[in-house]
N, C-alpha and C positions, 0 to 999 in steps of 0.2 A: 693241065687245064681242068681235067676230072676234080684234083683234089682245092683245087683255087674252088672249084660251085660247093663242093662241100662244106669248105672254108666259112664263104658265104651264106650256106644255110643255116651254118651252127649259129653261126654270129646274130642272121635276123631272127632266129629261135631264139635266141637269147634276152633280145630286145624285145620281141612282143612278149616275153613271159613279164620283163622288167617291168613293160608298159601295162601288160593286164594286171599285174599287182598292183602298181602303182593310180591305176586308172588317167594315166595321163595321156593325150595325143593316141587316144584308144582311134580313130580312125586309120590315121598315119601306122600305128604299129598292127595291125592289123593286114594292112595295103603291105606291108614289109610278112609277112606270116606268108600269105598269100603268094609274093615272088619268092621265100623261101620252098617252100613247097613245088610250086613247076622250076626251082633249079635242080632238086633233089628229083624230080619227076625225070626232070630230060636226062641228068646221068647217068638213069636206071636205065630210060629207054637208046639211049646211044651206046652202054656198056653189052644191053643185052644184044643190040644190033652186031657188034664187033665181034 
């Protein structure tokens, strides 16, 4: 599960860097930056928990 949120964060870091270059659907990729970041946040903090 750990590495599926990682997965995921890479991929929406990917996407908002695509969208800030591109300047397109800059809200949308943004909103998507943002769920990247507390997926990467909760991994840390349930890693550090265990």
């Amino acid at each position: 599960m750990g590495n599926l949120l990682y997965l995921i964060a890479v991929i929406l870091v990917i996407a908002w860097a695509i969208g800030f270059l591109g300047y397109h659907a800059s809200g949308l990729i943004h909103l998507l930056l943002v769920i990247a970041l507390i997926a990467v946040l909760l991994r840390v903090i349930r890693g550090a928990a265990s």
